[in-house]
N, C-alpha and C positions, 0 to 999 in steps of 0.2 A: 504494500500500500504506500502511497506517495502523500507525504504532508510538503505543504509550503509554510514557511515564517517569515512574514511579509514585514518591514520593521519600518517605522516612522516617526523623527525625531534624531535624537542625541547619538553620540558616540555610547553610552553608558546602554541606552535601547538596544540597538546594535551590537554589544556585548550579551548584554542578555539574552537576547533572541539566538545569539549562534550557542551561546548554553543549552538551549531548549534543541535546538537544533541536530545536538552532538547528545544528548540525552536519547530522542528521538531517532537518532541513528543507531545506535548500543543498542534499540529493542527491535529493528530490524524493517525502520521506515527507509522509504528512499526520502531523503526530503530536498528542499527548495528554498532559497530566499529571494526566488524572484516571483512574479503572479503569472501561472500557469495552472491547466487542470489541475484538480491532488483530490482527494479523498478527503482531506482536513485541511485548515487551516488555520493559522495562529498568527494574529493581527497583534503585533505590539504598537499601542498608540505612543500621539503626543499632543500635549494640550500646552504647549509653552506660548502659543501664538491662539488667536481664533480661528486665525486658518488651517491652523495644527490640526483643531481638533475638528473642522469641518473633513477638512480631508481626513481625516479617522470615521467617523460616520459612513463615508463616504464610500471605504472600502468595503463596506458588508455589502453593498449593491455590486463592486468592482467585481468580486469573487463571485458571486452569485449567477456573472455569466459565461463564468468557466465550468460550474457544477454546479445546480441547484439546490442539488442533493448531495453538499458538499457539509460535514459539521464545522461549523466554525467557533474558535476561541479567541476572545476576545483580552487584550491585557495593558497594562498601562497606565499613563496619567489621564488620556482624555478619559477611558473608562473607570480609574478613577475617582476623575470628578462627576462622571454624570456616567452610572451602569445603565440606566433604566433606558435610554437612548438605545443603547448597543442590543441590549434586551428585547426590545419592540423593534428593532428589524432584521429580527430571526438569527442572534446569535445564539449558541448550544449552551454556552458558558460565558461567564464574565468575570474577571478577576480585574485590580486594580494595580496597580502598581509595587506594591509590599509586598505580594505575594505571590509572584509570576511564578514559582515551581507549582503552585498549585495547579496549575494548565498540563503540567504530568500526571496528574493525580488524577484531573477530567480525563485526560487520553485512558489512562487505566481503568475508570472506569466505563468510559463510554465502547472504547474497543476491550476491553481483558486483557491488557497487556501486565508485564508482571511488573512489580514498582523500580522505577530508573530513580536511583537516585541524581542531582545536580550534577552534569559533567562540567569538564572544563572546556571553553568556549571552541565550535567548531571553527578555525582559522581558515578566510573565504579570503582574504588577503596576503600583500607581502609580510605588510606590519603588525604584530599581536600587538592587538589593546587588552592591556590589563587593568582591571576596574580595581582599584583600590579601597572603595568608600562608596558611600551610599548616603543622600540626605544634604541638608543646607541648614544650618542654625541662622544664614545671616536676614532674611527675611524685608529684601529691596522695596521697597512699594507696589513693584510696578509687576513683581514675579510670582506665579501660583508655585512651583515646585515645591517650594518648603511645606506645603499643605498637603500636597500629593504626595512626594516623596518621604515627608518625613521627618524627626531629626538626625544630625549626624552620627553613621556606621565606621568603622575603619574597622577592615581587615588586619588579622592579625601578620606580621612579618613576612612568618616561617611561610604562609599559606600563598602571599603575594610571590616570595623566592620559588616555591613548588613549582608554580603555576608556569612562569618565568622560564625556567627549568625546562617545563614538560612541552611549552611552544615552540613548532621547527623554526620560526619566524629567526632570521638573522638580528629586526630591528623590533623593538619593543614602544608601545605605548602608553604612561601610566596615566589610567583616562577614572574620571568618577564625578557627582555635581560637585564635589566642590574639594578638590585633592588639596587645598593650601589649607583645610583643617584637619587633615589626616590626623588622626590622634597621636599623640607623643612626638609630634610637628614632622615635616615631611623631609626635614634634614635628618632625622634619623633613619627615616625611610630609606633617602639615597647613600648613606653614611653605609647602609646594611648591604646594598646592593654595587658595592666599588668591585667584589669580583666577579662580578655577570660578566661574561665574556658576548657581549649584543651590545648595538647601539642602542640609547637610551631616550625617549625624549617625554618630553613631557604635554599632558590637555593644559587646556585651559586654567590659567592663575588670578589671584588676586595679588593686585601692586604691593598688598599690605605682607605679603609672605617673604619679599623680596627683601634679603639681607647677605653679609657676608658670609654667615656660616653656610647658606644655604650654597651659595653661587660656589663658595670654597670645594662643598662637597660636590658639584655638580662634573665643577672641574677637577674631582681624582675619580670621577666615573671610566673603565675601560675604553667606553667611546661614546660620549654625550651629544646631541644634536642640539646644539645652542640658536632653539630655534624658542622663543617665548612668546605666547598669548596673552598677552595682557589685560582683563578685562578695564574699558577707559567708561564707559557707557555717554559721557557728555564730560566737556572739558568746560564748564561752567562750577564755580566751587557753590553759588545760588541752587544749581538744579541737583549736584548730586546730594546735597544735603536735603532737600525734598526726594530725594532716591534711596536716600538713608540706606548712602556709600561711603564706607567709612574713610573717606581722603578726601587731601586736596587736588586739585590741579599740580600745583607744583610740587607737591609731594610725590605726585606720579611721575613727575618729570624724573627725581630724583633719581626713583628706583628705577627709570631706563637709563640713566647716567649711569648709574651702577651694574647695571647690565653691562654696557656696552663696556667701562673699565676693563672688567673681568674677562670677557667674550667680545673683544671690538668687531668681530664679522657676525652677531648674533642678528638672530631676524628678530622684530619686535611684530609683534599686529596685535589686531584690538578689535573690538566691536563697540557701537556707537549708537545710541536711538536718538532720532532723529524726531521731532516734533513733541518730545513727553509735556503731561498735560503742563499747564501752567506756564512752560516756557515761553518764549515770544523772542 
């Protein structure tokens, strides 16, 4: 039997979906992460936008004409936030986002399969992303995740080095909502991981993590991709304080100045909302 996991949203989605995936392989599905006929299917939403989650909706009709008579599971933030949606246009299951192994638990029961336990993610790319964390404590104005997802998870060490370990992938990526609160700070993290023999790089950061011990360790990594995301959201010190971000403008400048010191060919980027309310 053929499942698809059809994934929408984040790097962190995308990890999990290829979990389920490799889970689903070990009991002896053929599966899929693209939309093609299957037998089942397993929609991981995302509701981080309105559009997120209309195109989440949107997929239970997409699927539906590939196989009418296709069971479909539903998972994620848009489901999440609003099941009863996914519900009323004839999903089999719906789960949320905290509890996406449970969409194994549906397959077992719906087909008889015997219990898979969580594998580790099926690698559809060159680079393994390794999900290190789960959750956001920081709670922006303007962001539902922390509702949906949660408060902040961190993985333990040893489980992040396993995993690391166990992917063919040459280059590595430590990806989660929000890896600059990794618990026991994330310079321990990369302190831990100086003899992984892979390139290393890192998701998306907050300017506020950004210091010497950190950049120190980054630089005795075996082979680091000094490549940084910077989350800037607006370079107004007025609006990120109605965004309730915890910085200045020039304090983020700093921490690219400190960047570049350490890493002078480092890439910086950033993301930026552009119209938030109240601005002008």
């Amino acid at each position: 039997m053929k499942a698809v996991v059809f994934t929408l949203g984040c790097k962190v989605n995308e990890v999990e979906s290829a979990s389920i995936m490799a889970s689903l392989e070990k009991a002896g599905w053929e599966v899929d992460d693209k939309l093609s006929y299957a037998d089942a299917y397993v929609l991981n939403t995302c509701a981080v936008t309105r559009e997120a989650e209309k195109k989440s909706r949107q997929l239970i009709a997409r699927v539906k004409k590939f196989n009418p008579e296709a069971k479909i599971f539903v998972c994620g933030c848009a489901s999440e936030k609003d099941r009863a949606s996914f519900l009323q246009r004839g999903a089999a299951f719906v789960t949320g986002a905290r509890d996406k192994v449970s969409v194994l638990r549906a397959f077992e029961r719906e087909f008889g399969l015997s219990e898979q336990p969580p594998a580790y993610p099926k690698q559809t790319k060159t680079r393994a992303f390794i999900k290190i964390q789960d959750g956001c404590n920081n709670f922006c104005s303007y962001c539902v995740i922390p509702y949906l997802r949660g408060r902040e998870v961190s993985r333990p060490i040893e489980d992040i080095i396993a995993e690391i370990n166990a992917a063919d992938s040459p280059e590595i990526v430590l990806t989660g909502i929000n890896i600059s609160s990794y618990e026991g700070g994330l310079t321990s993290l990369i302190l831990a991981l100086k003899d992984i023999k892979k390139r290393i790089r890192l998701g998306s950061l907050e300017c506020n993590v950004i210091d010497d011990g950190l950049l120190s360790a980054l630089g005795g990594l075996y082979d680091f991709a000094p490549q940084f995301h910077l989350s800037l959201q607006s370079g107004s010190d007025e609006v990120l304080k109605a965004m309730n971000r915890h910085y200045t403008r020039a304090e983020y400048i700093k921490k690219c100045e400190s960047i570049y010191k350490k890493f002078p060919a480092a890439a910086i980027t950033t993301d930026i909302i552009a119209g938030f309310a109240t601005e002008t």
